[in-house]
N, C-alpha and C positions, 0 to 999 in steps of 0.2 A: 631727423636722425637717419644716419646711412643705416639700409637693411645688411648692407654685406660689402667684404671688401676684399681686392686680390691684387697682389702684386706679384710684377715677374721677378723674380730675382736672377733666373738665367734664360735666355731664350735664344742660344746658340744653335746648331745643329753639331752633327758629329768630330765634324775638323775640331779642331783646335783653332782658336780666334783669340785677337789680342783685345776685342772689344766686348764681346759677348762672353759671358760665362755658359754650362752648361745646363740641362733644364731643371729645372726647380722653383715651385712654386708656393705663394704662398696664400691662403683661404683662411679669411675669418670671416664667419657666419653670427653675427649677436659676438658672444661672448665665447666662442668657439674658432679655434685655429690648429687649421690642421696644412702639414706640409707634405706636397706632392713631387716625389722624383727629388734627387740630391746629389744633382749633380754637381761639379766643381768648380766655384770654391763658392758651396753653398755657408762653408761655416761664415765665411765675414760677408756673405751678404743679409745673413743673416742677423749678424750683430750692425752693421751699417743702418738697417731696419729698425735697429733697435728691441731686435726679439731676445728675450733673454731665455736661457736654457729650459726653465722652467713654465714657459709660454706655450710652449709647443703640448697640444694636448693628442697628435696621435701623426704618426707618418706612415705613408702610402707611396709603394714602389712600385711603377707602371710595368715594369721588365728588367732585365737586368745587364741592359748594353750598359757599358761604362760611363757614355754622357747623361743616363738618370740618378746612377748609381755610384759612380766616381770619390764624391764627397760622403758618402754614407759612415764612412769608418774616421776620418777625421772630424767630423760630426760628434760621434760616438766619444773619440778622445776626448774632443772639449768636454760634454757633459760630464766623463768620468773626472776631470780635472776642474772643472766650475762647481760640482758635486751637485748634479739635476739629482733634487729628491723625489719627485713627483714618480712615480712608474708608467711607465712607455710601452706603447702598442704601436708595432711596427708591423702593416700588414703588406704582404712582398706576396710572387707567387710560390708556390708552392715548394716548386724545384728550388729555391734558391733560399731555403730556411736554412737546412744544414751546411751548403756554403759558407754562408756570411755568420753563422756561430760560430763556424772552423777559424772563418781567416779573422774573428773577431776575436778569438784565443792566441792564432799565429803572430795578431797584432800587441799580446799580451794585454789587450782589453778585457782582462780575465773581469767574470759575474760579479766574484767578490771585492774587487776593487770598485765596483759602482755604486751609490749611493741609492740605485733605483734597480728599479727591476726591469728587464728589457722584456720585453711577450714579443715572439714571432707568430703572426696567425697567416693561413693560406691563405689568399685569395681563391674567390670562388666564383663562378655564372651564377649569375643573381643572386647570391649571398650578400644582402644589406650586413651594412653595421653602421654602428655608431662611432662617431667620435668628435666625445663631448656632445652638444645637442646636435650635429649635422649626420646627417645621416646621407651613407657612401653605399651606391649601389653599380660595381664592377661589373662589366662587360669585354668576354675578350675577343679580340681584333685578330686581323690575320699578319701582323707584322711581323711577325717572324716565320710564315710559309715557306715561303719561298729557301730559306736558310734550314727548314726541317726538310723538305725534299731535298735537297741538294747532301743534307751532313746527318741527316736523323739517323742513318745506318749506323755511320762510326762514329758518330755523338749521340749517344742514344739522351734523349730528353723529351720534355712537353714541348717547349718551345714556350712557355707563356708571354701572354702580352696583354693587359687590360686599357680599357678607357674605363670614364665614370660619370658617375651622374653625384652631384653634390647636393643635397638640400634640405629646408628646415621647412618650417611652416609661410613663409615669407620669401623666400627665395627656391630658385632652380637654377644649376649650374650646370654646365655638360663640360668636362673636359677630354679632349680626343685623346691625350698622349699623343704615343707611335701608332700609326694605321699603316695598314696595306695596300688600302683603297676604299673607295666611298662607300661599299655597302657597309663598313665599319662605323659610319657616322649615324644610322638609323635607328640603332636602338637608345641612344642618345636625343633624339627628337620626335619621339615618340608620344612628348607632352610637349607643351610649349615651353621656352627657356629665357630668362633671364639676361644670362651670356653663355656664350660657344666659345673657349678654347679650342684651337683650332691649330693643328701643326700644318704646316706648308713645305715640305721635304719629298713625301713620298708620296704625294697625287698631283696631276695635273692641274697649275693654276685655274685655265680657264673651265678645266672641266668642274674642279671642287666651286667656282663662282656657281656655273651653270646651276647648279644641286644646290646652294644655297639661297639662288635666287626665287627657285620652282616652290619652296615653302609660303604658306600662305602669310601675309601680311599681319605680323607682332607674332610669328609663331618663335623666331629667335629674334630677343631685343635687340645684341649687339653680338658684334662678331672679333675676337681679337685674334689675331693671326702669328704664330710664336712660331721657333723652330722651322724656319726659312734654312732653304740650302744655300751653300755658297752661291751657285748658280743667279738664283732667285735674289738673294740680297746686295749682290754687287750690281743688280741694275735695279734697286730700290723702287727710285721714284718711276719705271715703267710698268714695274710690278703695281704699286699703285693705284696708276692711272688706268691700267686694266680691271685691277678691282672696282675701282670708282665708276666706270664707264658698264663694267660688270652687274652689279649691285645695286645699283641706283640710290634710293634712299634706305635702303637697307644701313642703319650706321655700322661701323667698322675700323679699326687700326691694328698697325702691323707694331708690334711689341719692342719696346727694346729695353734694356736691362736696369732696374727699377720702378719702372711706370707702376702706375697704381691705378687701378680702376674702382671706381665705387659705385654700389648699387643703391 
């Protein structure tokens, strides 16, 4: 019996692609299923999956650029029109609770037309929760830096941006989201891992190889590689061959949109 299982349903990056959708993910841990990032068009890849409205036992929003967050509000319509009765934790950062209540009224997604209850909870540095038996312990990343120096004056905000750590009694999961760079990925592997999500956008291929290589031997089982830049995906199979040649037996694959991995 599989301990745990995860599929991509978008493993895009920010462009817009006729093949890839945007990120979104999905985590079931035993009898626990929780969705990460939503981005678009999370709803029918959702149902393609065969996940029905009432499946979904908690969602996790790694930031709030549009390719994680895109599909969040048409998401939201289906359930109020499929009528999800189960009540929904939706844990976003912080800055971005009152937003997405605002544009989820502007959308006439009004509370009382849904048959559930919707909970915004902050994300927090080391604040575990649960959902359902997995237990989600956020770390945040510096992906948005560089965008708070340059605009934090005249966009006054946090900036947030989380990765996470996924896990039950049987499983460990690390997933990076958006990072900035590699020291982002250490409090992640701080124990040994199961699998690594792993974005390939905003670090250097061969530098994120080197750093994954220098871990010790089963400290990360397997490595999936999501969220490739245009750049990066349009010469695939060299991207590859350099991880391959990178990596050695370290196992590894590069994502593409339904894959399913099981633990």
């Amino acid at each position: 019996m599989s301990k745990a299982t995860f599929q991509a349903l978008g493993t895009g990056d920010g462009w817009a692609g006729d093949r890839r959708g945007h990120s979104a993910f999905l985590f079931t841990l035993k009898n626990s299923t929780l969705l990460l990032d939503c981005g678009e068009p999370v709803s029918r890849r959702l149902r393609a999956a065969g996940v029905q409205p009432d499946d979904l036992d908690g969602i996790v929003l790694s930031h709030l650029h549009c390719d994680h967050v895109g599909g969040f509000f048409m998401l939201m319509q289906g359930f109020w029109l499929d009528q999800r009765n189960r009540d929904l934790t939706i844990h976003l950062p912080a800055e971005g609770v009152e937003p997405v209540r605002r544009m989820l009224d502007a959308a006439y997604i009004f509370e009382e037309l849904m048959a559930c209850a919707l909970n915004f909870t902050p994300l927090q540095e080391g604040g575990s929760f649960e959902v359902g038996s997995i237990t989600v312990t956020p770390h945040p990343t510096t992906h948005l830096d560089q965008l708070k120096a340059s605009f934090g004056e005249k966009y006054p905000a946090d900036f947030e941006a989380f990765s996470f750590v996924l896990e039950n009694e049987d499983t460990r999961i690390a997933h990076s989201a958006d990072i900035g760079g590699l020291e982002d990925l250490k409090p992640l592997l701080t124990q040994p891992v199961d699998l690594l999500v792993c974005e390939l956008a905003h670090v250097e291929p061969d530098e994120l190889f080197a750093y994954l290589k220098d871990h010790p031997a089963g400290h990360i089982g397997q490595v999936a590689f999501t969220h490739l830049s245009r750049p990066y995906r349009a010469d695939l199979e060299g991207m590859q061959a350099q991880a391959a040649a990178a990596l050695g037996d370290l196992p590894h694959t590069f994502l593409n949109d339904g894959d399913v991995i099981t633990l």
